[in-house]
C-alpha angles and dihedrals in degrees: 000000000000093000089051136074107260111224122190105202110184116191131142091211116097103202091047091041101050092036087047085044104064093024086065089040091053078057095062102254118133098230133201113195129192138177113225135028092256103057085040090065093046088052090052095055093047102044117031100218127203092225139012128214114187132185112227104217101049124152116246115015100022123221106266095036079056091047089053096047083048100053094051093052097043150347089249107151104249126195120193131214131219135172097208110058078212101042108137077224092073089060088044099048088060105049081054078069104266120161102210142333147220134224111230133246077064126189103232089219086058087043085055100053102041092050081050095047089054089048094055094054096045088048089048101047088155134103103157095124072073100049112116106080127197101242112016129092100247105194110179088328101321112129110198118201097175103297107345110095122199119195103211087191103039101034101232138130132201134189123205078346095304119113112262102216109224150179121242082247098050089045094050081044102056086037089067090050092045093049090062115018123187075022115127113226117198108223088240081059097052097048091048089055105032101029097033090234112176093177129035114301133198107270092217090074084066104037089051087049091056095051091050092055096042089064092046096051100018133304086242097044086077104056109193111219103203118239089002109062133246139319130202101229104230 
Protein backbone atom coordinates (compact mmCIF):
# COMPACT_ATOMS: atom_id res chain seq x y z
CA UNK A 1 0.00 0.00 0.00
CA UNK A 2 2.87 2.56 0.58
CA UNK A 3 3.78 2.66 -3.08
CA UNK A 4 -0.15 3.35 -3.98
CA UNK A 5 -2.22 5.92 -3.75
CA UNK A 6 -4.54 5.36 -0.30
CA UNK A 7 -8.45 6.16 -1.03
CA UNK A 8 -11.20 6.42 1.96
CA UNK A 9 -14.42 5.80 0.36
CA UNK A 10 -17.00 6.18 2.66
CA UNK A 11 -20.99 4.79 1.31
CA UNK A 12 -23.66 3.12 3.09
CA UNK A 13 -24.73 1.34 -0.03
CA UNK A 14 -23.32 -2.38 -0.49
CA UNK A 15 -23.58 -2.94 -4.28
CA UNK A 16 -21.79 0.86 -5.06
CA UNK A 17 -19.31 0.34 -2.31
CA UNK A 18 -18.21 -2.68 -3.04
CA UNK A 19 -18.44 -1.93 -7.05
CA UNK A 20 -16.71 1.29 -6.37
CA UNK A 21 -14.50 -0.72 -4.21
CA UNK A 22 -12.63 -3.26 -6.82
CA UNK A 23 -13.23 -0.81 -9.97
CA UNK A 24 -10.77 1.78 -8.03
CA UNK A 25 -8.66 -1.03 -7.06
CA UNK A 26 -8.34 -2.29 -11.14
CA UNK A 27 -6.97 1.41 -11.29
CA UNK A 28 -4.21 0.81 -9.07
CA UNK A 29 -5.44 2.71 -5.58
CA UNK A 30 -5.10 0.99 -2.55
CA UNK A 31 -8.80 1.56 -1.16
CA UNK A 32 -10.33 1.45 2.39
CA UNK A 33 -14.18 1.31 2.33
CA UNK A 34 -16.39 1.75 4.95
CA UNK A 35 -19.95 1.87 5.42
CA UNK A 36 -21.02 4.70 7.61
CA UNK A 37 -19.56 8.28 8.44
CA UNK A 38 -18.32 7.18 11.75
CA UNK A 39 -16.18 4.45 10.92
CA UNK A 40 -15.15 6.56 8.10
CA UNK A 41 -13.67 9.03 10.48
CA UNK A 42 -11.94 6.33 12.55
CA UNK A 43 -10.48 5.06 9.48
CA UNK A 44 -9.25 8.42 8.68
CA UNK A 45 -7.46 8.84 11.75
CA UNK A 46 -5.95 5.58 11.52
CA UNK A 47 -5.00 5.45 8.08
CA UNK A 48 -3.95 9.03 6.31
CA UNK A 49 -5.27 8.62 3.36
CA UNK A 50 -4.20 10.47 -0.05
CA UNK A 51 -7.94 11.18 -1.02
CA UNK A 52 -11.41 11.07 0.56
CA UNK A 53 -14.61 10.19 -1.07
CA UNK A 54 -17.32 10.67 0.90
CA UNK A 55 -21.22 9.85 0.40
CA UNK A 56 -23.05 12.32 1.17
CA UNK A 57 -26.16 10.73 2.81
CA UNK A 58 -24.50 8.32 5.27
CA UNK A 59 -26.15 7.13 8.67
CA UNK A 60 -24.62 8.16 11.48
CA UNK A 61 -22.27 10.81 11.01
CA UNK A 62 -23.59 12.27 7.60
CA UNK A 63 -21.17 13.42 4.69
CA UNK A 64 -20.71 16.73 5.12
CA UNK A 65 -20.75 16.55 8.96
CA UNK A 66 -17.66 13.84 8.11
CA UNK A 67 -15.97 16.45 5.52
CA UNK A 68 -16.00 19.12 8.29
CA UNK A 69 -14.64 17.00 10.87
CA UNK A 70 -12.06 16.14 8.11
CA UNK A 71 -10.93 19.70 7.14
CA UNK A 72 -10.24 20.70 10.50
CA UNK A 73 -8.12 17.82 11.11
CA UNK A 74 -6.24 17.91 7.66
CA UNK A 75 -5.94 19.32 3.85
CA UNK A 76 -6.75 15.93 2.60
CA UNK A 77 -8.64 16.44 -1.02
CA UNK A 78 -11.73 15.51 -0.47
CA UNK A 79 -14.65 14.63 -3.40
CA UNK A 80 -18.26 14.30 -2.42
CA UNK A 81 -20.82 12.25 -3.67
CA UNK A 82 -24.40 12.94 -4.26
CA UNK A 83 -26.81 11.39 -5.62
CA UNK A 84 -29.07 14.95 -6.85
CA UNK A 85 -26.65 17.38 -9.36
CA UNK A 86 -28.93 20.11 -7.50
CA UNK A 87 -28.94 18.84 -4.18
CA UNK A 88 -28.42 22.06 -1.58
CA UNK A 89 -25.95 19.31 -0.08
CA UNK A 90 -23.59 19.75 -2.76
CA UNK A 91 -23.22 23.44 -1.71
CA UNK A 92 -23.07 22.47 1.26
CA UNK A 93 -20.72 19.94 0.89
CA UNK A 94 -18.25 22.58 -0.39
CA UNK A 95 -18.41 25.20 1.95
CA UNK A 96 -17.56 21.92 4.61
CA UNK A 97 -14.63 22.19 2.89
CA UNK A 98 -15.03 19.67 -0.01
CA UNK A 99 -12.77 19.98 -3.19
CA UNK A 100 -14.99 18.62 -5.80
CA UNK A 101 -17.99 16.13 -6.34
CA UNK A 102 -19.38 13.81 -8.24
CA UNK A 103 -23.14 13.13 -9.48
CA UNK A 104 -24.16 9.55 -8.88
CA UNK A 105 -24.90 6.99 -10.93
CA UNK A 106 -21.10 7.70 -11.78
CA UNK A 107 -19.14 6.21 -14.62
CA UNK A 108 -15.97 4.76 -12.82
CA UNK A 109 -13.84 5.90 -15.75
CA UNK A 110 -15.20 9.52 -14.95
CA UNK A 111 -14.58 8.68 -10.98
CA UNK A 112 -11.07 7.89 -12.02
CA UNK A 113 -10.23 10.99 -13.75
CA UNK A 114 -11.64 13.38 -11.69
CA UNK A 115 -9.84 11.69 -8.29
CA UNK A 116 -6.57 11.94 -10.67
CA UNK A 117 -7.19 15.33 -11.69
CA UNK A 118 -7.36 16.41 -7.73
CA UNK A 119 -4.33 14.58 -7.15
CA UNK A 120 -2.46 16.35 -9.75
CA UNK A 121 -3.22 19.73 -8.39
CA UNK A 122 -2.53 18.86 -4.86
CA UNK A 123 0.51 17.35 -5.97
CA UNK A 124 1.26 20.47 -8.05
CA UNK A 125 0.58 23.18 -5.55
CA UNK A 126 2.62 25.06 -7.24
CA UNK A 127 2.11 28.17 -9.93
CA UNK A 128 5.40 30.02 -9.74
CA UNK A 129 6.25 29.74 -13.93
CA UNK A 130 3.43 32.29 -13.46
CA UNK A 131 4.94 34.42 -10.69
CA UNK A 132 5.62 38.10 -11.88
CA UNK A 133 2.22 39.94 -11.68
CA UNK A 134 1.36 43.08 -13.30
CA UNK A 135 0.65 45.19 -10.37
CA UNK A 136 1.81 43.84 -7.59
CA UNK A 137 5.50 44.41 -5.73
CA UNK A 138 7.09 40.86 -6.21
CA UNK A 139 10.27 40.77 -3.72
CA UNK A 140 12.08 37.14 -3.93
CA UNK A 141 8.57 35.57 -4.65
CA UNK A 142 6.59 37.42 -2.56
CA UNK A 143 3.58 38.90 -4.35
CA UNK A 144 2.01 41.87 -2.18
CA UNK A 145 -1.86 42.95 -2.88
CA UNK A 146 -2.16 45.61 0.03
CA UNK A 147 -1.77 43.85 2.68
CA UNK A 148 -2.18 40.37 1.69
CA UNK A 149 1.34 38.73 0.92
CA UNK A 150 1.72 35.33 -1.29
CA UNK A 151 4.61 33.66 -1.19
CA UNK A 152 4.79 31.93 -5.02
CA UNK A 153 7.88 29.74 -3.66
CA UNK A 154 6.83 28.85 -0.08
CA UNK A 155 3.71 28.56 -0.44
CA UNK A 156 2.53 30.66 2.13
CA UNK A 157 0.11 33.40 2.50
CA UNK A 158 -0.25 36.09 5.03
CA UNK A 159 -2.65 38.42 5.70
CA UNK A 160 -1.84 42.04 7.67
CA UNK A 161 1.50 39.94 8.36
CA UNK A 162 -0.32 36.94 10.00
CA UNK A 163 -0.32 33.39 8.09
CA UNK A 164 -3.56 32.82 6.11
CA UNK A 165 -4.16 28.85 6.59
CA UNK A 166 -5.22 27.24 3.11
CA UNK A 167 -6.18 24.26 1.07
CA UNK A 168 -4.23 23.20 -1.65
CA UNK A 169 -7.38 24.30 -3.68
CA UNK A 170 -7.81 27.46 -2.27
CA UNK A 171 -3.80 28.07 -2.65
CA UNK A 172 -3.71 26.95 -6.55
CA UNK A 173 -6.87 29.12 -6.65
CA UNK A 174 -5.56 32.58 -5.25
CA UNK A 175 -2.14 31.80 -7.32
CA UNK A 176 -4.06 32.13 -10.51
CA UNK A 177 -5.57 35.66 -9.28
CA UNK A 178 -2.18 36.83 -8.09
CA UNK A 179 -0.52 35.85 -11.29
CA UNK A 180 -2.51 38.13 -13.05
CA UNK A 181 -4.26 40.98 -10.76
CA UNK A 182 -6.83 43.44 -12.08
CA UNK A 183 -6.96 40.67 -14.39
CA UNK A 184 -11.13 38.97 -15.07
CA UNK A 185 -11.26 35.45 -14.95
CA UNK A 186 -14.11 33.86 -16.42
CA UNK A 187 -15.30 30.96 -13.92
CA UNK A 188 -14.60 28.05 -17.15
CA UNK A 189 -11.44 29.33 -16.93
CA UNK A 190 -11.05 28.89 -13.48
CA UNK A 191 -12.25 25.36 -13.32
CA UNK A 192 -9.82 24.34 -16.51
CA UNK A 193 -6.75 25.79 -14.49
CA UNK A 194 -7.61 25.09 -10.76
CA UNK A 195 -9.80 21.95 -11.09
CA UNK A 196 -7.95 20.37 -14.27
CA UNK A 197 -11.24 20.16 -16.10
CA UNK A 198 -10.83 18.99 -19.54
CA UNK A 199 -14.63 18.99 -20.21
CA UNK A 200 -17.34 21.43 -18.89
CA UNK A 201 -17.56 21.56 -14.91
CA UNK A 202 -20.38 22.83 -12.38
CA UNK A 203 -19.69 26.58 -11.68
CA UNK A 204 -20.73 26.24 -8.15
CA UNK A 205 -17.29 24.29 -7.31
CA UNK A 206 -15.66 27.68 -8.13
CA UNK A 207 -18.03 30.18 -6.80
CA UNK A 208 -18.03 28.28 -3.34
CA UNK A 209 -14.08 28.33 -3.55
CA UNK A 210 -14.07 32.04 -3.91
CA UNK A 211 -16.09 32.61 -1.13
CA UNK A 212 -14.08 30.59 0.83
CA UNK A 213 -11.12 32.50 -0.04
CA UNK A 214 -12.60 35.66 0.23
CA UNK A 215 -13.15 35.00 4.07
CA UNK A 216 -9.89 33.83 4.46
CA UNK A 217 -8.01 37.09 2.59
CA UNK A 218 -10.94 39.78 2.75
CA UNK A 219 -14.25 39.75 1.62
CA UNK A 220 -13.01 43.19 -1.03
CA UNK A 221 -9.65 41.71 -2.17
CA UNK A 222 -12.05 39.14 -4.94
CA UNK A 223 -14.20 41.73 -7.08
CA UNK A 224 -17.17 39.71 -9.11
CA UNK A 225 -17.62 40.98 -12.29
CA UNK A 226 -20.88 40.02 -13.10
CA UNK A 227 -21.39 37.72 -16.38
CA UNK A 228 -17.56 37.70 -16.84
CA UNK A 229 -15.92 36.01 -13.78
CA UNK A 230 -13.56 37.38 -10.89
CA UNK A 231 -10.69 39.65 -10.51
CA UNK A 232 -8.14 39.86 -7.84
CA UNK A 233 -8.18 43.87 -6.98
CA UNK A 234 -4.24 44.97 -7.12
Amino acid sequence: MADQTHVLFVEDDDVIREATQLALERDGFAVTAMPDGLSGLEAFRADRPDIALLDVMLPGLDGVSLCRRIRDESTVPVIMLSARADSIDVVLGLEAGADDYVTKPFDGAVLVARIRAVLRRFGHAGGGDRADAAGASDTGGVLTFGELEVDTEGMEVRRAGRPVALTPTEMRLLLEFSSAPGTVLSRDKLLERVWDYGWGGDTRVVDVHVQRLRTKIGQDRIETVRGFGYKLKA
